[in-house]
C-alpha positions in Angstrom: -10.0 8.4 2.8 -12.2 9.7 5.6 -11.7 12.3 8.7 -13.4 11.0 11.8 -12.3 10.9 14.9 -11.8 6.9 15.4 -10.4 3.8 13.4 -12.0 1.6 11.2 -10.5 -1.8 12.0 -12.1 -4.7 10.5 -11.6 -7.8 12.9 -10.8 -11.4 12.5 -10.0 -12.5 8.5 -11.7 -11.1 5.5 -11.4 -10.7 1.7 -11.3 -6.8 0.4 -12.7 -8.3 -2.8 -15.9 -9.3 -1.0 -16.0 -6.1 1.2 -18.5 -3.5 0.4 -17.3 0.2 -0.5 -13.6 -1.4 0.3 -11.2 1.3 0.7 -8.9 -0.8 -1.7 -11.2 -1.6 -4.5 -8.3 -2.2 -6.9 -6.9 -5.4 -4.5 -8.3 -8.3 -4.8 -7.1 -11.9 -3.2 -6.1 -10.3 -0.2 -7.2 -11.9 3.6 -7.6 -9.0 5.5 -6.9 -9.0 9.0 -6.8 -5.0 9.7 -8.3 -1.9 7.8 -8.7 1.7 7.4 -9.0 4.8 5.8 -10.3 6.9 8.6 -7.4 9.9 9.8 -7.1 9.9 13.4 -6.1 13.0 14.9 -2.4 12.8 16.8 -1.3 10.5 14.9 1.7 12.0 13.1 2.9 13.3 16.8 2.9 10.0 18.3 5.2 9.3 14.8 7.2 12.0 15.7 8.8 10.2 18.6 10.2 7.9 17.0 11.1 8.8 13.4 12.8 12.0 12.2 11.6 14.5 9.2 13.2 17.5 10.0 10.7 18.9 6.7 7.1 17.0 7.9 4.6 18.8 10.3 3.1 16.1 12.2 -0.4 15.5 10.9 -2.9 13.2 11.4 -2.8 10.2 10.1 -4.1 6.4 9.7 -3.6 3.7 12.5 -4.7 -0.1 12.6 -4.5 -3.1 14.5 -3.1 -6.2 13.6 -0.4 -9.0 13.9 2.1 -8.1 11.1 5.4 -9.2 12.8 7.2 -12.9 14.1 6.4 -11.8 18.0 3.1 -12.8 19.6 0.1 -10.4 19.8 -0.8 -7.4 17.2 1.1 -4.6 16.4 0.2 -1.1 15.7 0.4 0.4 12.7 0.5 4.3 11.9 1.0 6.1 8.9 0.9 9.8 7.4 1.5 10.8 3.5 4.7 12.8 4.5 6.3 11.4 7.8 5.8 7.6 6.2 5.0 4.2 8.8 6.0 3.1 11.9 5.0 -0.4 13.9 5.0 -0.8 17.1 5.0 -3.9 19.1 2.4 -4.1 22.3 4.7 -2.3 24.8 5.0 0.7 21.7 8.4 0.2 21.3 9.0 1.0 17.4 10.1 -2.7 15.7 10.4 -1.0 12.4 9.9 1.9 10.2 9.5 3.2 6.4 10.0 6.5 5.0 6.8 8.9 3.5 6.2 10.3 0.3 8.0 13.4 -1.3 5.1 16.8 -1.9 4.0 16.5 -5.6 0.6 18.2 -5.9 -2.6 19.3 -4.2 -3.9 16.2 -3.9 -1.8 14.3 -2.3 -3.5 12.1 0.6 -3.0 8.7 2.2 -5.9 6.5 1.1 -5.8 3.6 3.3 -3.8 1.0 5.0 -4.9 -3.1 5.0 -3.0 -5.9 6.7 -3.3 -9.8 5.9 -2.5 -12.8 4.1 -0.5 -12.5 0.7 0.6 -16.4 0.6 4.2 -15.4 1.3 4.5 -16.8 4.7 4.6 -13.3 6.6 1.8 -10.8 7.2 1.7 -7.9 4.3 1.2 -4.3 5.2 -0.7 -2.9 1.9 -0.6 0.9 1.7 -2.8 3.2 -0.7 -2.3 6.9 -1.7 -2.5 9.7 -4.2 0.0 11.2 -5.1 -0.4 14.5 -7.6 -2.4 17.8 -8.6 -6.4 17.8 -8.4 -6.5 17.6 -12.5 -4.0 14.7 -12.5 -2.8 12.7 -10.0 -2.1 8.6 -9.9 -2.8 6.0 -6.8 0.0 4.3 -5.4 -0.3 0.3 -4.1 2.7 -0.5 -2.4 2.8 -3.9 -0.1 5.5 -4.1 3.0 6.5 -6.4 5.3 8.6 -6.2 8.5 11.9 -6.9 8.0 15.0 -7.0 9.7 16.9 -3.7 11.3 13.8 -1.9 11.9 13.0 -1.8 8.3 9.7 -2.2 6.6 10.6 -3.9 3.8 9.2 -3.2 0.1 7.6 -6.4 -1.7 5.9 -4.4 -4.2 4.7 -1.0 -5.8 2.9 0.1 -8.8 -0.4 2.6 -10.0 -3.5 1.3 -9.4 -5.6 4.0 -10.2 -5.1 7.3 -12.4 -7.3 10.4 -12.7 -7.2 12.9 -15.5 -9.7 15.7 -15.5 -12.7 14.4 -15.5 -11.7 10.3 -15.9 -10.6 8.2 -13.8 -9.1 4.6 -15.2 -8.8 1.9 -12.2 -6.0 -1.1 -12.7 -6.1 -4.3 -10.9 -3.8 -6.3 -8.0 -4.8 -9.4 -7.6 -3.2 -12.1 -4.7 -2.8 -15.3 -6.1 -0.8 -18.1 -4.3 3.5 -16.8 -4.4 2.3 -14.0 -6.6 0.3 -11.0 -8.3 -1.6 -10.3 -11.0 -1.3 -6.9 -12.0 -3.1 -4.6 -14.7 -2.2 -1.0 -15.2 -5.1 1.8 -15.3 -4.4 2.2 -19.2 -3.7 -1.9 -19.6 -5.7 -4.2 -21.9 -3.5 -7.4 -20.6 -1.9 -8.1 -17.1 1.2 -9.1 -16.2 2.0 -11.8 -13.6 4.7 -11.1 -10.4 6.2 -14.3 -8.5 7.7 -13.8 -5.0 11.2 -14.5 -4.7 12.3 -15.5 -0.8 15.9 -15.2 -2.0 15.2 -11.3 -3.4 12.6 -10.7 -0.9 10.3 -9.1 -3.1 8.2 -9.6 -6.0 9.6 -10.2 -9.4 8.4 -9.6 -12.5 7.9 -12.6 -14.6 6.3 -11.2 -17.9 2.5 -11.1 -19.3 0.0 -12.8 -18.1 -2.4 -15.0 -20.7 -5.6 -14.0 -19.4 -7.8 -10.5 -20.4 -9.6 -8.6 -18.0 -13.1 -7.7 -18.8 -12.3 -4.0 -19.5 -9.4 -2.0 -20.4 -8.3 1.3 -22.0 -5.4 1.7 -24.1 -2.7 -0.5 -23.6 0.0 1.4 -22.3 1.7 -1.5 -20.3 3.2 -0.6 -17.3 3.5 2.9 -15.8 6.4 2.4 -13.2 9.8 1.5 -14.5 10.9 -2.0 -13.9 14.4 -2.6 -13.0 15.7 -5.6 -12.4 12.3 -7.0 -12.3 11.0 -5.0 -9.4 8.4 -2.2 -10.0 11.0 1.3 -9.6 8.7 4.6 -9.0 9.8 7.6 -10.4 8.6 10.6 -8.3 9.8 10.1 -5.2 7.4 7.6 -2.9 8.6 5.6 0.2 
């Protein structure tokens, strides 16, 4: 994540995979049409009039560009660790909204934001951050869509990234046409998730048969799965 005073938007369609110094270097498939990791300031005010958290103090936050919902022209996105997203359509009338992350340690920080093509016939909101304490703390990937009643709907969220003292183990997410392949940070193997249109989600659908090229040990999946959706246990959006 970076502080200027501006937005990184990257325009027309691009692959993060073939981008260099990506802000998403764990996601990989993906057809980018908007990006950032750059906190603009006044961002969590502009939030603040149109979602409530009585407990955040507006901050700044990210913002991009880009077509993510059924209605012609782009949308804006904005975002901040605490007071969550909001899109708004071109008159900046808020079409739907997703909560923010619960404190958990010093360094805690929204990473970065991409929009684009995930094969699933609707634009995908990808959002990055750390969530934890300078000597360990994990990176969150979470992918949204807009949904119905104003909701950003979860499609799928799992660690990327983890960082303990001194090392730092990266997993994988990688777009592949109806699904993901995903490795965990500690992971030999990956595991393979299909989108279900009648869940609305990702599912779960067991290990995939193909090895990465690195790996530590293989501790499988560090998110709980219930009912074969990723399930986070400390409290993120």
């Amino acid at each position: 994540m970076r502080y200027l005073p501006g937005i990184l938007l990257l325009a027309g369609c691009s692959s993060i995979a073939g981008m260099t110094g990506s802000p998403m270097p764990w996601l990989h498939g993906f057809t980018t049409t908007g990006i950032s990791d750059v906190l603009a300031p006044g961002v969590g005010d502009r939030m603040q009039r149109h979602v409530r958290c009585d407990d955040c103090v507006p901050a700044d936050g990210i913002e991009v560009t880009a077509n993510v919902a059924p209605a012609d022209g782009d949308e804006t996105i904005l975002a901040s660790f605490a007071q969550g997203v909001v899109v708004l359509d071109h008159d900046g009338r808020m079409i739907a909204s997703g909560p923010g992350y619960d404190p958990s340690g010093s360094a805690d920080e929204l990473l970065a934001i991409a929009t684009g093509d995930a094969t699933i016939g609707s634009p995908v909101i990808a959002i990055a951050a750390r969530r934890g304490g300078r000597r360990e703390n994990a990176v969150w990937l979470e992918l949204y869509r807009v949904g119905r009643n104003a909701k950003l709907d979860r499609l799928f969220a799992n660690v990327v990234e983890e960082h303990e003292d001194r090392a730092d183990r990266l997993g994988s997410l990688t777009v592949v046409p109806g699904g993901l392949i995903y490795r965990a940070p500690r992971s030999k193997t990956a595991d393979l998730w299909m989108f279900d249109s009648r869940a609305g989600r990702y599912l779960y659908r067991g290990a995939f048969n193909s090895e990465p090229n690195h790996g530590g040990s293989d501790d499988r999946v560090p998110a709980r799965v219930k009912d074969g959706v990723a399930v986070q246990d400390h409290g993120g959006p």
